[in-house]
C-alpha positions as CSV (number, residue, x, y, z in Angstrom):
1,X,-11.1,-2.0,-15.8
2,X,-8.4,-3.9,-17.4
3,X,-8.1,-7.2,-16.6
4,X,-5.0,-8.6,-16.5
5,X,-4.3,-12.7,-17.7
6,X,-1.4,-14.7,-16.8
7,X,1.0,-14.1,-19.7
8,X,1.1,-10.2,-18.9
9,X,3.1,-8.5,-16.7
10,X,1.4,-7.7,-13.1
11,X,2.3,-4.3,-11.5
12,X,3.1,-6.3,-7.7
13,X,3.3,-10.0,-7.3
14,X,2.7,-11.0,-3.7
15,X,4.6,-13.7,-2.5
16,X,3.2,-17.2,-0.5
17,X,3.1,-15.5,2.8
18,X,1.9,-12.7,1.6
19,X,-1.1,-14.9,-0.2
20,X,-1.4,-16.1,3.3
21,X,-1.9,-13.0,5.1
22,X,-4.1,-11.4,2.4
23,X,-6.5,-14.8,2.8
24,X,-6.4,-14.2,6.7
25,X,-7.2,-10.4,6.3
26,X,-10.5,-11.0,4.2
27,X,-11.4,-13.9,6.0
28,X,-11.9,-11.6,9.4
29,X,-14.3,-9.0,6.8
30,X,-17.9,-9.5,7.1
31,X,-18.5,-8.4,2.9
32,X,-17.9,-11.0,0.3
33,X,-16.1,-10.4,-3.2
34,X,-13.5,-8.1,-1.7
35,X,-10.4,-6.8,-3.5
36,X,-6.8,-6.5,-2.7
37,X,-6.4,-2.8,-3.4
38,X,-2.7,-1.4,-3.5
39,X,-1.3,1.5,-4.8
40,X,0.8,4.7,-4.3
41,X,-0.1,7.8,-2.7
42,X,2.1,11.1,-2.5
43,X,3.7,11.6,0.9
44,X,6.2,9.6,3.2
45,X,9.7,10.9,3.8
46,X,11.1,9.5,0.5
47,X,7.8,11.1,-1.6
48,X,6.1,8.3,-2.5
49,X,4.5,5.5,0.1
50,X,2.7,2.3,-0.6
51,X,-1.3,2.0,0.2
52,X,-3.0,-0.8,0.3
53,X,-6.8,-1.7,1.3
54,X,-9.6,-4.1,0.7
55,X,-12.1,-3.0,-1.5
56,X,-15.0,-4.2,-2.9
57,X,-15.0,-1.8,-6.2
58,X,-13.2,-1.4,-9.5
59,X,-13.2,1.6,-11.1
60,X,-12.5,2.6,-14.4
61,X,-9.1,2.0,-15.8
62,X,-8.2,-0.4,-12.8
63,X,-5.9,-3.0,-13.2
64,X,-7.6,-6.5,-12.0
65,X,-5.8,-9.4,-11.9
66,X,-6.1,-13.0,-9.9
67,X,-2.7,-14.2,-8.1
68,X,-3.9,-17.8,-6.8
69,X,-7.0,-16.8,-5.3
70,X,-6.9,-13.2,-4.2
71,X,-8.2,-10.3,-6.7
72,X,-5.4,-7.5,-7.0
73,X,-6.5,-4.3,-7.9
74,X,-3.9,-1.6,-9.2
75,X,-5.2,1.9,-10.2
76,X,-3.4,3.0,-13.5
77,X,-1.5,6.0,-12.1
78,X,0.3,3.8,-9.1
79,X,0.7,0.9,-11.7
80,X,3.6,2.4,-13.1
81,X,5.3,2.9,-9.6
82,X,5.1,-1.0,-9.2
83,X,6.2,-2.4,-12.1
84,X,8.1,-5.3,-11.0
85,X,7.4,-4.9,-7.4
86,X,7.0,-8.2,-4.5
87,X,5.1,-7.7,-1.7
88,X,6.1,-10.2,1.0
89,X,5.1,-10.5,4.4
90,X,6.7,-11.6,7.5
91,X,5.7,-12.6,11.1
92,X,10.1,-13.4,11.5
93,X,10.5,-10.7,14.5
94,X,8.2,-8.3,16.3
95,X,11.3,-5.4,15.1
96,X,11.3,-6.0,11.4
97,X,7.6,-8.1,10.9
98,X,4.7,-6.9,9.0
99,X,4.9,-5.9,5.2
100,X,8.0,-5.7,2.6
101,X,8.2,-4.1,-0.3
102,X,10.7,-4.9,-3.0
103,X,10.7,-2.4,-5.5
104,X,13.8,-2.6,-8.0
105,X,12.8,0.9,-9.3
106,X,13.2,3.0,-6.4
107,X,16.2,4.9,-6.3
108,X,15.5,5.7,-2.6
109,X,13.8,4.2,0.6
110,X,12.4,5.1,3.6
111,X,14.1,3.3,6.8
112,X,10.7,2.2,7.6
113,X,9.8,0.7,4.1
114,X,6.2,2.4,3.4
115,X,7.9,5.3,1.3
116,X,10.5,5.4,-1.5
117,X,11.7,7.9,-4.5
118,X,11.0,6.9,-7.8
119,X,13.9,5.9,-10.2
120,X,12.7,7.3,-13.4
């Protein structure tokens, strides 16, 4: 596990709505001490699409860091897929609500944006 302090770069900052929505999500979970797992998995129609999860386990060579007060959790292979990323989430419409993520390395998304091509 590496944790991760405030003057280091974070693979994915979430935004305040985001923060929000993350706080609502483990406050419906019976366990305590739960982490905000995301990552990358293989897949999607542009290769690569976002995963994220709670978890209650770090595993070695995770990246752990605290944004306000949610613990991220970034395995090391998907952490350099989000360099840079912003998670955000929106309740604006029921058409384009839900999760966003803003990822200034992807030379390609899906319409849906879950899945995108990596630049490099």
């Amino acid at each position: 596990m590496v944790e991760v302090n405030n003057s280091m770069g974070v693979p994915v900052r979430l935004t305040p709505a985001a923060i929000q929505r993350v706080r609502q999500l483990l406050a419906k979970q019976a366990k305590q001490n739960l982490k905000f797992r995301v990552g990358v998995k293989g897949g999607g129609c542009s290769g690569l699409s976002y995963t994220m999860t709670l978890d209650d386990a770090s595993r070695d060579g995770d990246i752990v860091y605290n944004q306000e007060d949610i613990v991220v959790v970034v395995d090391p292979k998907s952490a350099k897929f989000l360099e840079d990323v912003v998670l955000d989430f929106s309740l604006a419409n029921l058409l384009e609500g839900g999760w966003k993520w803003t990822n200034p390395h992807a030379a390609r998304s899906c319409g849906c944006g879950t899945s995108f091509t990596p630049d490099r």
